[in-house]
N, C-alpha and C positions, 0 to 999 in steps of 0.2 A: 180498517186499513190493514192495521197484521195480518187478516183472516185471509184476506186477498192475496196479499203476498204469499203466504203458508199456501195457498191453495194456487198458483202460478208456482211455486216453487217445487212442486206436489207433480203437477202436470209435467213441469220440465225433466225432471228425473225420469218418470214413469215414460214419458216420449223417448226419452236417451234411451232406457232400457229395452224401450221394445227397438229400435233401432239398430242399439249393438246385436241385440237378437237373430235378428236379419241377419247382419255381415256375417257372425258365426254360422248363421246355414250357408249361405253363399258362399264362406270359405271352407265349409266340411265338405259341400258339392262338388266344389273345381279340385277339393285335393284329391276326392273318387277319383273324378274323372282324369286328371294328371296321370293318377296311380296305375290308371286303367290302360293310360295310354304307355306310360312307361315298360309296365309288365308285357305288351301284349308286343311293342318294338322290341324289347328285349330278346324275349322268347322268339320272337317272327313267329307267332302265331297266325297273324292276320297276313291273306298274300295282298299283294300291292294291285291297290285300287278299292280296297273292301272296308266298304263304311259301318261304320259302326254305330248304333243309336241308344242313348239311354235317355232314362226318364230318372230321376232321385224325386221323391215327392220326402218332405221333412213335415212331418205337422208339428205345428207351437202350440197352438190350443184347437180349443173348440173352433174358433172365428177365423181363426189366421192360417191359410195353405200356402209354403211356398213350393211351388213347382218347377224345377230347371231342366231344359230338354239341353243336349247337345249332340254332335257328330265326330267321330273322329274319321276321317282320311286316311291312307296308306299309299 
């Protein structure tokens, strides 16, 4: 009965972890992409109408790709 428990409580951790995982790519992603958009209104580099496209690929391991595409507008 312990063993079980140990080994659920085991799993729940290791699920948590790879989870916060995640969010921290997803929030290194969007704060690029934020930054990207910030510098680039800043500057008026981009003229109005010009869309911009990125890819951020993050890898966590072997097994695990996360990939975020987005756009920015002007």
């Amino acid at each position: 009965m312990m063993k079980e428990i140990c080994n659920v409580a085991v799993f729940i951790f290791t699920l948590t972890v790879d989870v916060w995982q995640h969010v921290l790519d997803l929030t290194k992603a969007f704060s690029v992409y934020f930054s990207l958009y910030q510098t680039l209104t800043l500057h008026k580099v981009a003229a109005p109408g010009c869309r911009i496209r990125f890819s951020d690929r993050s890898e966590m391991d072997e097994n695990t790709m996360l990939r975020i595409e987005g756009k920015i507008d002007f």
